[in-house]
Backbone as CSV, one residue per row, in Angstrom:
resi,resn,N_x,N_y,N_z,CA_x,CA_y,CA_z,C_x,C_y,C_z
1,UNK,0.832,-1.196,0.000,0.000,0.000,0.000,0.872,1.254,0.000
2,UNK,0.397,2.298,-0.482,1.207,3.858,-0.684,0.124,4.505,0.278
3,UNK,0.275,5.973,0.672,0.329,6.460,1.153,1.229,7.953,0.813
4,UNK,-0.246,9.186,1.104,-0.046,10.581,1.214,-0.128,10.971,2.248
5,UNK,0.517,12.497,1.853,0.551,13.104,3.355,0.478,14.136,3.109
6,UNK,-0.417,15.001,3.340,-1.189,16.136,2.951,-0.246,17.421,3.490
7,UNK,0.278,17.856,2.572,1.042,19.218,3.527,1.340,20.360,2.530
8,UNK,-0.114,21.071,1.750,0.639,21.658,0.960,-0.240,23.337,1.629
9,UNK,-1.165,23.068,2.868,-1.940,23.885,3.577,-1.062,25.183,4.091
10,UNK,-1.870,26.207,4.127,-1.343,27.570,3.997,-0.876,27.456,5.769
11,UNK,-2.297,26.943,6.434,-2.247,27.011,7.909,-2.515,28.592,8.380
12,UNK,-3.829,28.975,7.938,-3.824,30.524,8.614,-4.258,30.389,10.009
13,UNK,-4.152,29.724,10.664,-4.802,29.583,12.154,-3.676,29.323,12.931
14,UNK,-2.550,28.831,12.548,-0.973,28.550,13.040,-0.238,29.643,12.816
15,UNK,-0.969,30.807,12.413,0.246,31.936,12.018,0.389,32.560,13.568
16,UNK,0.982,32.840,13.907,2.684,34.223,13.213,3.502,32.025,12.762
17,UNK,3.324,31.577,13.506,4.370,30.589,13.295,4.518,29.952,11.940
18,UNK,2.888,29.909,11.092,3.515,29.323,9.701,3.676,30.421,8.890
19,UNK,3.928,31.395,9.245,4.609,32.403,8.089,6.027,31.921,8.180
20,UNK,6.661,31.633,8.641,7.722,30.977,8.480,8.081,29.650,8.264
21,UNK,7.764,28.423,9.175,7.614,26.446,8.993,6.138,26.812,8.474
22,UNK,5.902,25.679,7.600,4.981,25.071,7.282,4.490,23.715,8.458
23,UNK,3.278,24.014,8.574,2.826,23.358,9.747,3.349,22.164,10.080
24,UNK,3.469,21.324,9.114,4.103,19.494,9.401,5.503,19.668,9.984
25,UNK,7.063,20.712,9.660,7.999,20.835,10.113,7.644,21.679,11.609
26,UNK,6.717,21.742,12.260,6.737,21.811,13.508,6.661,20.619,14.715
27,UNK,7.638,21.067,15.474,7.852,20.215,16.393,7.156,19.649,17.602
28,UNK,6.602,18.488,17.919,6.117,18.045,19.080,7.753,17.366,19.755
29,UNK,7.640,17.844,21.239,8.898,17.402,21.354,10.275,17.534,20.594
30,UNK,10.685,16.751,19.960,12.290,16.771,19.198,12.006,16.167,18.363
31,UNK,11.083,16.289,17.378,10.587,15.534,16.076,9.215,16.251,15.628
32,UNK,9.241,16.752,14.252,8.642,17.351,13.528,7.542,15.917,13.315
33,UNK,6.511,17.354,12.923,4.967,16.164,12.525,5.195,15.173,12.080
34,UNK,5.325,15.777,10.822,5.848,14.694,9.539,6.665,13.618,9.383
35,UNK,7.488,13.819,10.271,8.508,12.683,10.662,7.842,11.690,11.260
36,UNK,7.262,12.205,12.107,6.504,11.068,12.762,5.307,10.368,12.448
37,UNK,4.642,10.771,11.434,4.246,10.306,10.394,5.077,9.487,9.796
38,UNK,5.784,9.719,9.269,6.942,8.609,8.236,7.038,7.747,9.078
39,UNK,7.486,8.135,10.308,8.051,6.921,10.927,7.241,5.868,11.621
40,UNK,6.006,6.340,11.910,5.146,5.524,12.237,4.498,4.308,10.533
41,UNK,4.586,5.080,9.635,4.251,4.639,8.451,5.141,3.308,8.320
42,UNK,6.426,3.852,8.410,7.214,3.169,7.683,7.666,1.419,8.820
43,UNK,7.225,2.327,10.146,7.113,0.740,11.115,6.161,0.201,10.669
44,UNK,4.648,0.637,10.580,3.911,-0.546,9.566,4.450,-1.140,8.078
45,UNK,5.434,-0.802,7.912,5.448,-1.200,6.649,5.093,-0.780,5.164
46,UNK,4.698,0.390,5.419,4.156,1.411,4.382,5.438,2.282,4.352
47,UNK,6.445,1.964,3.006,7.516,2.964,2.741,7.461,3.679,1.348
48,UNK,6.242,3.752,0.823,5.963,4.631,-0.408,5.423,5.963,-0.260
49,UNK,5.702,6.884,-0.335,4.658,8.042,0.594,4.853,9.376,-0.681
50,UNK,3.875,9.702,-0.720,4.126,10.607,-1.670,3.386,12.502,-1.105
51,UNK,4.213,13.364,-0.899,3.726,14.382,0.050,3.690,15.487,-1.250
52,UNK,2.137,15.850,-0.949,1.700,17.714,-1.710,2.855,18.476,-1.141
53,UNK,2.765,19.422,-1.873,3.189,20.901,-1.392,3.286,22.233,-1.959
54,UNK,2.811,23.333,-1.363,2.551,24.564,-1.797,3.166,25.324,-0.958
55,UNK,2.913,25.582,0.329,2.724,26.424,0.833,4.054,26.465,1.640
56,UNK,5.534,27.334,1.585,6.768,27.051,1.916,7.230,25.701,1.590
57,UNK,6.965,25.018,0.542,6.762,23.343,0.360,8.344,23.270,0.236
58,UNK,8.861,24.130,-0.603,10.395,23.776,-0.702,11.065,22.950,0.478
59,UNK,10.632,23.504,1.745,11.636,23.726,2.967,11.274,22.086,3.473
60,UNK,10.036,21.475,3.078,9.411,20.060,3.387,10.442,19.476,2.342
61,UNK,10.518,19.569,1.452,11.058,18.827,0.292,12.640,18.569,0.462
62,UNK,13.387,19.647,1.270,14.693,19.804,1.683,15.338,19.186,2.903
63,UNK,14.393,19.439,3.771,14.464,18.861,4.670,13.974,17.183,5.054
64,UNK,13.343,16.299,4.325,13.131,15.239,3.761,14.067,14.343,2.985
65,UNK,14.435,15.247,1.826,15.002,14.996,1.037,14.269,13.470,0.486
66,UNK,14.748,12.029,-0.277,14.134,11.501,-0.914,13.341,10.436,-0.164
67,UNK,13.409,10.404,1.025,13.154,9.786,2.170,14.354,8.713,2.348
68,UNK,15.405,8.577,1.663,16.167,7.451,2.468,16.464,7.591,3.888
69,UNK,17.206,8.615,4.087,17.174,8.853,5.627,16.779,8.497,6.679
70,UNK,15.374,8.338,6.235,13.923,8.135,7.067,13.800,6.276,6.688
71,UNK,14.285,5.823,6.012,13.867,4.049,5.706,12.816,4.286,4.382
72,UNK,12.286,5.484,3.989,11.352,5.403,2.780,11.903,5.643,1.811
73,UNK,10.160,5.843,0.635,10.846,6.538,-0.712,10.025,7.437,-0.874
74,UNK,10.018,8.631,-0.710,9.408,10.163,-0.956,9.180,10.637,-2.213
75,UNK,8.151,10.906,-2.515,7.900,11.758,-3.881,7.084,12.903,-3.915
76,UNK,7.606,13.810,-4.211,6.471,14.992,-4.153,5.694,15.699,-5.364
77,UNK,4.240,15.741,-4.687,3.862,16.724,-5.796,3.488,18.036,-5.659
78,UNK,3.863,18.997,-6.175,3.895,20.208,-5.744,2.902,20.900,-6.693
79,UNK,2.177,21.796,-5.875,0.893,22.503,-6.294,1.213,24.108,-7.002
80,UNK,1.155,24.415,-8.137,1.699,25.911,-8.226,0.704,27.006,-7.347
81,UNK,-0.296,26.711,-7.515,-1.770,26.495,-6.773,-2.045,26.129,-5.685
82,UNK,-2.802,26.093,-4.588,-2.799,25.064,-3.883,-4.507,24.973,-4.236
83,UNK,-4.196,23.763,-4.515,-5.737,22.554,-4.802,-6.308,22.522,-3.866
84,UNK,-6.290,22.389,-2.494,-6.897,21.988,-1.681,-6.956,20.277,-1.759
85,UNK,-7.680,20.444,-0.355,-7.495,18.487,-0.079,-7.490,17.280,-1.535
86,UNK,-9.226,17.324,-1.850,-9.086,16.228,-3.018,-8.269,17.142,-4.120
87,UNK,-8.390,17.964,-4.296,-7.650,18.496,-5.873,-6.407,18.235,-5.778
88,UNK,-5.640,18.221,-4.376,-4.328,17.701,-3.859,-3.666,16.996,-3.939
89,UNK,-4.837,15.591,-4.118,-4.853,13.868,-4.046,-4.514,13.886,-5.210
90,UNK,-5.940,14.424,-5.939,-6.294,14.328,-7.686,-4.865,14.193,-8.019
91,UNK,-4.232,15.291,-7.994,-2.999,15.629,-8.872,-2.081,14.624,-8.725
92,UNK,-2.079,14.149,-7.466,-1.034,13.354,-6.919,-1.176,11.746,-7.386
93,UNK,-2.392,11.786,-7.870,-2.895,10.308,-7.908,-1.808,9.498,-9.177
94,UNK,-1.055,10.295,-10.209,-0.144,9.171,-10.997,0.837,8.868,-10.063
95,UNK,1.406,9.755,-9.090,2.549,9.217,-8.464,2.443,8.418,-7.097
96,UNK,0.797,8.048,-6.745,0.200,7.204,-5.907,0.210,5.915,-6.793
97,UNK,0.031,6.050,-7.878,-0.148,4.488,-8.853,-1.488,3.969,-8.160
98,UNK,-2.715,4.683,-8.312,-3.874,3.580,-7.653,-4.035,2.585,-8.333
99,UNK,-3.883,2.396,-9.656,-4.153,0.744,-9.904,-3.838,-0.245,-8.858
100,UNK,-2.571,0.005,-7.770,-2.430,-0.986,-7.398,-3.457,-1.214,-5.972
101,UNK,-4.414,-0.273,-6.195,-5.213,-0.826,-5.112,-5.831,0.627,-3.920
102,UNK,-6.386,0.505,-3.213,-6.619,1.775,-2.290,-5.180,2.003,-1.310
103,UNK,-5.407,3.741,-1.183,-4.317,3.983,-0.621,-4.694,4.561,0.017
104,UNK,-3.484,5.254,1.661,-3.764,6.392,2.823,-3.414,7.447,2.495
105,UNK,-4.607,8.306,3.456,-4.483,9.344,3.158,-4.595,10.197,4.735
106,UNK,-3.190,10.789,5.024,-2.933,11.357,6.264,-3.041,13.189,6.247
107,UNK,-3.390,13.540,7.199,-3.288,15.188,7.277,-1.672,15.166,7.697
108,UNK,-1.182,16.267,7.032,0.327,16.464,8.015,0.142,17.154,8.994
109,UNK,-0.872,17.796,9.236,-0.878,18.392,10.941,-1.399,17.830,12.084
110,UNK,-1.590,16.448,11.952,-1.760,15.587,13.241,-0.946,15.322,14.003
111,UNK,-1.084,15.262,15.159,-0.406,14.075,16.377,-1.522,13.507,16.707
112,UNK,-1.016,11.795,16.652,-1.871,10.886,16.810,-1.010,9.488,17.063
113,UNK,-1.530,8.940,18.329,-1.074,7.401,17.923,-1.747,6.321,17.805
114,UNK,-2.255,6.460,16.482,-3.161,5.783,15.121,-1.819,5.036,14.538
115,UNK,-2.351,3.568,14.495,-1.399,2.738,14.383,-2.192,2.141,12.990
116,UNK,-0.897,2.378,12.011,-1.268,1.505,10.581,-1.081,0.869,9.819
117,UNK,-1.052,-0.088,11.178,-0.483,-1.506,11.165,-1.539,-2.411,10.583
118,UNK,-2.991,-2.622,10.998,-4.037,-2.806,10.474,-5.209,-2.256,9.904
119,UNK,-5.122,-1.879,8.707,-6.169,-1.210,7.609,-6.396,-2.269,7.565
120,UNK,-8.166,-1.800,7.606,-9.391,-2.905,6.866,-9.375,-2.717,5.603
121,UNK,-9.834,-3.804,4.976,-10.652,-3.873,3.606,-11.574,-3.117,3.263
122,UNK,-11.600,-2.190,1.707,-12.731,-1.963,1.755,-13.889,-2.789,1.042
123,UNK,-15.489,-2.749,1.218,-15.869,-3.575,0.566,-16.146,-3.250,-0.871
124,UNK,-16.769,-3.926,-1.963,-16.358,-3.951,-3.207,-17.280,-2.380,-3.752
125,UNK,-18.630,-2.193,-3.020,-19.081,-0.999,-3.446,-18.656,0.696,-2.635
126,UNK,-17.436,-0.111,-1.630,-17.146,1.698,-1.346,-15.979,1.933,-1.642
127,UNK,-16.393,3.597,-1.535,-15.218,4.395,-2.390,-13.830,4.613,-1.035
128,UNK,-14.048,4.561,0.233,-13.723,4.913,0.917,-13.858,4.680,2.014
129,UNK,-12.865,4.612,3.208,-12.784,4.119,4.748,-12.543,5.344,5.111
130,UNK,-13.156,5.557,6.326,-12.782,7.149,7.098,-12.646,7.096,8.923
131,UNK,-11.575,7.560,9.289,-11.649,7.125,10.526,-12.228,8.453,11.458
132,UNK,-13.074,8.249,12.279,-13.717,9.395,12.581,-13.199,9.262,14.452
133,UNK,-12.849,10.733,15.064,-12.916,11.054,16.013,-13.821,11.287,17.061
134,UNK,-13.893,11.310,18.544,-14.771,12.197,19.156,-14.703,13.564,18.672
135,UNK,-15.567,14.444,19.299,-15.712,16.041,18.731,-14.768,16.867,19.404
136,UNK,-13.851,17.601,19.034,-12.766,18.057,20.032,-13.744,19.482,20.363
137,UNK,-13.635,20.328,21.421,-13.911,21.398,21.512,-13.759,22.402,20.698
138,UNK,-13.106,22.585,19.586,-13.068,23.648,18.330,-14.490,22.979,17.150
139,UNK,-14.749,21.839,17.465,-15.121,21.016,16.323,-16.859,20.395,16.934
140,UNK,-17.631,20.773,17.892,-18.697,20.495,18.708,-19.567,19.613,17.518
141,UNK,-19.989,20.154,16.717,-20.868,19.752,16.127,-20.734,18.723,15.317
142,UNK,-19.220,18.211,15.010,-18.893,16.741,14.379,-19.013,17.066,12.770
143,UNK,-18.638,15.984,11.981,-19.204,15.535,10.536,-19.770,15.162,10.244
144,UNK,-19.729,13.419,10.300,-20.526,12.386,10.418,-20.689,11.301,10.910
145,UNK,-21.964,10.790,11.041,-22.439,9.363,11.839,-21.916,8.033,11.460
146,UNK,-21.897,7.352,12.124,-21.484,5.841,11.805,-22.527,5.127,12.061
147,UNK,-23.120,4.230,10.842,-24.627,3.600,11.043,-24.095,2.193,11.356
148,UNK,-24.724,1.405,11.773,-24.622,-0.200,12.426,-24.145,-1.082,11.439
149,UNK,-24.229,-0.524,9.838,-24.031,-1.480,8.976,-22.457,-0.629,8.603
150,UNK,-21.690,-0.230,9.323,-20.343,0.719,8.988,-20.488,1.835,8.285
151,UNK,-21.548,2.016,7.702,-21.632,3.192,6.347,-21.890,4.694,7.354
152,UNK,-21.282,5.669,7.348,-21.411,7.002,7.497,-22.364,7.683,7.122
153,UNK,-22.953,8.649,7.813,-24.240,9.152,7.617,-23.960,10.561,7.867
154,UNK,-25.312,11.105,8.115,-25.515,12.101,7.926,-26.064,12.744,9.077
155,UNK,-26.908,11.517,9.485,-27.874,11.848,10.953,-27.602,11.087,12.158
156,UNK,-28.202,10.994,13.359,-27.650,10.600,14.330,-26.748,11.521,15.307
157,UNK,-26.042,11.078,15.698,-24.414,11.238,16.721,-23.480,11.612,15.326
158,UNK,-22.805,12.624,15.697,-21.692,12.734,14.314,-20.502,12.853,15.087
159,UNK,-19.146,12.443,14.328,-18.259,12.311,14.756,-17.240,13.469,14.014
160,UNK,-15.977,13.603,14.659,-15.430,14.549,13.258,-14.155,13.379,12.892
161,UNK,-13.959,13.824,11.593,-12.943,13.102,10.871,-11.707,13.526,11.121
162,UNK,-10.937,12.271,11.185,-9.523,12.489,12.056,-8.662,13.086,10.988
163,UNK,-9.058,13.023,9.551,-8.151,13.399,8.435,-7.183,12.046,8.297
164,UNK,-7.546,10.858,8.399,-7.072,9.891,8.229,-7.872,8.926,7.477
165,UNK,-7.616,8.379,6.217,-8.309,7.818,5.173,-7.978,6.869,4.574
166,UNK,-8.343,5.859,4.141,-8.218,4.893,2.935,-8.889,5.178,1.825
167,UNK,-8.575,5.601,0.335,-9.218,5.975,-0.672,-9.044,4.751,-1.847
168,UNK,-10.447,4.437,-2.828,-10.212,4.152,-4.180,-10.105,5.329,-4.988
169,UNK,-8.853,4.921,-5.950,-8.968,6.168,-7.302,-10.382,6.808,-7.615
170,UNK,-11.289,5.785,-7.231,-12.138,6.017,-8.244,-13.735,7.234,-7.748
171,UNK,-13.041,7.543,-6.020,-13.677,8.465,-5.130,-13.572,9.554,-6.041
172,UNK,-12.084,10.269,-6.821,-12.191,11.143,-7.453,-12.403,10.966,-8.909
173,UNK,-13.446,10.220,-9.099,-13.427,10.003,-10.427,-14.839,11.561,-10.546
174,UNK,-14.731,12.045,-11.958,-15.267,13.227,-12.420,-15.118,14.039,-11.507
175,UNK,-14.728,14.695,-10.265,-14.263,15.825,-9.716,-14.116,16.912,-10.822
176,UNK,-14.453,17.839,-10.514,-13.900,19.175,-11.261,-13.037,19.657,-10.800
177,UNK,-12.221,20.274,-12.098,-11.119,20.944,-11.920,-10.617,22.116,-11.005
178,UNK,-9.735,22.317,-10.769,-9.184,22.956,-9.196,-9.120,22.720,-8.328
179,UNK,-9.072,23.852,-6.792,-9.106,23.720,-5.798,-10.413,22.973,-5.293
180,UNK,-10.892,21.905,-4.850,-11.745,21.085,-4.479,-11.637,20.551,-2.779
181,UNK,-12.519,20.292,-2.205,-12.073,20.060,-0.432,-12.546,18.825,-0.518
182,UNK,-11.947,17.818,-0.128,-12.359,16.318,0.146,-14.291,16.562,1.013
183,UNK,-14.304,17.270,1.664,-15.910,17.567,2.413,-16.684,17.727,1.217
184,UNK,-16.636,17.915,0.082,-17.857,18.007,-0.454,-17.515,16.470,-1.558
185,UNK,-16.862,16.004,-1.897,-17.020,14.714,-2.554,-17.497,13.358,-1.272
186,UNK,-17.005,13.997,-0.109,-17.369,12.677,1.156,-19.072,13.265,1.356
187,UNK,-19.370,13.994,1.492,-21.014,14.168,1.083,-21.866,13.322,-0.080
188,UNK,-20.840,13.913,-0.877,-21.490,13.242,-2.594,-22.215,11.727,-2.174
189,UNK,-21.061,10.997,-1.855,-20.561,9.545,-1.605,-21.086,8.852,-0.346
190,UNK,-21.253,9.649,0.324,-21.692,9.355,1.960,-23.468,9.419,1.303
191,UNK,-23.974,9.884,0.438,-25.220,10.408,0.109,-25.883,9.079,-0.813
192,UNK,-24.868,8.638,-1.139,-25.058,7.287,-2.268,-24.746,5.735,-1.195
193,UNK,-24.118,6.139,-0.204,-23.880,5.062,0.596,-22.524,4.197,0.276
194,UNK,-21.988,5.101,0.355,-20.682,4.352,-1.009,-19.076,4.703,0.045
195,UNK,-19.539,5.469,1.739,-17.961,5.452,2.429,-18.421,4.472,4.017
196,UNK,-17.507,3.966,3.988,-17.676,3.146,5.134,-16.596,4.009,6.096
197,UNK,-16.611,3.432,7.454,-15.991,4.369,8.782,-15.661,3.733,10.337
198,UNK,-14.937,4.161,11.160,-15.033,3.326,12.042,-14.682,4.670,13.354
199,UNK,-14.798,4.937,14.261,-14.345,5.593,15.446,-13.177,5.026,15.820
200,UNK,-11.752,5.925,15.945,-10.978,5.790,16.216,-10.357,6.532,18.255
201,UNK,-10.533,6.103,19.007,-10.338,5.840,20.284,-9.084,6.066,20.842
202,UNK,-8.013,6.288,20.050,-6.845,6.606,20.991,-6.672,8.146,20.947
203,UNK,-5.240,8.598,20.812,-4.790,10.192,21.233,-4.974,10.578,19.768
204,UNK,-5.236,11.740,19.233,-5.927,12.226,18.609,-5.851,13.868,18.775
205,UNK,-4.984,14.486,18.117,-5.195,15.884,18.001,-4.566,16.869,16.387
206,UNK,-5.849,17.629,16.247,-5.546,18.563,15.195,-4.552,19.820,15.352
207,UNK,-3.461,19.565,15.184,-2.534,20.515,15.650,-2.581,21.831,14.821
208,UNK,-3.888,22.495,14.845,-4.305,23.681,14.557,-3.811,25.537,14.591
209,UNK,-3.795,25.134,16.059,-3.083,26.746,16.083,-1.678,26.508,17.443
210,UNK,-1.280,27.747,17.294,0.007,27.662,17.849,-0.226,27.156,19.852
211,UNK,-1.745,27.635,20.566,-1.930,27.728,22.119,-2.220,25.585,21.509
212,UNK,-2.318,24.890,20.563,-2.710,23.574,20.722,-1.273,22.965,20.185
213,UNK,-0.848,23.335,19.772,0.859,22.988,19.541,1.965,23.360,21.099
214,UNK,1.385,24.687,21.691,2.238,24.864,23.199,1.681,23.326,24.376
215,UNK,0.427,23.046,23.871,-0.241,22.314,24.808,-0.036,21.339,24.953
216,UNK,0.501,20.518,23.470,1.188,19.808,23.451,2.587,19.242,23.291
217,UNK,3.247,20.397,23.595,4.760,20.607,23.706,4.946,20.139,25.585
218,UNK,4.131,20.901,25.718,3.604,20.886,27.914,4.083,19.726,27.737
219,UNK,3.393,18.172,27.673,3.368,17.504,27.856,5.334,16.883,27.691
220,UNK,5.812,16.931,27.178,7.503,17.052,26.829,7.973,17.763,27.706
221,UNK,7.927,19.023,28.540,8.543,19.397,29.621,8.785,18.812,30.689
């Protein structure tokens, strides 16, 4: 399996700090997001990873370099634009190679220890696995529900999405061109019955703005 890693986000809610790093080269402890991403990736066994980038992307790309370093193999696709989430994927999708099957799809501004070691299957009519969170306090009102038969909804209890995914190519099949947000094709699809989901239960945070990045630095002191 391959595997993205979403980091080509401007991050206006992390500024004064991402006017300078781009959100994933910020540090929890003595290790940048992204790294720890890789490195959790690459202990499951996932060493193909292919990372967006726009937004200071150079400084991701440099500091990476081709992933040997790290035990992987890095490829980037860089946005002149930034696409946003699916338009992100879209672009990225020849150097994902989906023929060979569904692939992950990570936010680079998480800390999480979401282990992906075991991805489910998806079944033959969905486009998509989504792992959904409790509601953090920035986020009250959730995304979406998880119905008894796995499929995501609309109504009910909603959960919010951890930004952690399993995709088929074929989720972005006819998308329109440009900047596009993965939230309105997971509607489309969630509407047809076509994404399955599961609640994910361990540590879990959107490393959003700079007072939720100090908060979790605390914890390292």
């Amino acid at each position: 399996m391959k595997a993205m890693i979403l980091a080509a986000g401007r991050g206006e809610r992390m500024r004064p700090l991402s006017d300078v790093t781009p959100k994933p080269l910020l540090k929890v402890g003595n290790e940048t997001l992204i790294e720890r991403h890789i490195r959790h990736l690459r202990q499951a066994g996932i060493t193909e990873i292919v990372i967006n980038l726009h937004h200071l992307g150079e400084q991701i790309a440099d500091h990476l370099g081709d992933g040997e370093a790290l035990g992987v193999q890095l490829q980037y696709s860089r946005e002149p634009e930034l696409l946003e989430t699916a338009g992100g994927i879209r672009r990225a999708l020849p150097l994902i190679d989906p023929g060979s099957g569904p692939f992950l799809v990570v936010n680079g501004d998480l800390y999480t220890d979401f282990s992906f070691r075991h991805l489910p299957a998806l079944a033959d009519n969905s486009l998509a696995y989504l792992y959904l969170v409790e509601n953090p306090a920035h986020h009250k009102a959730g995304d979406f529900s998880i119905g008894d038969n796995g499929l995501l909804g609309l109504s009910g209890r909603c959960y919010t999405f951890s930004g952690i995914g399993l995709y088929k190519a074929a989720f972005f099949d006819g998308m329109r061109e440009g900047a596009v947000m993965l939230r309105e094709l997971m509607l489309a699809h969630i509407g047809a019955g076509r994404i399955q989901g599961a609640l994910f239960e361990g540590f879990w945070s959107d490393v959003g703005t700079p007072e939720r990045l100090a908060a979790l630095n605390h914890e390292f002191d």
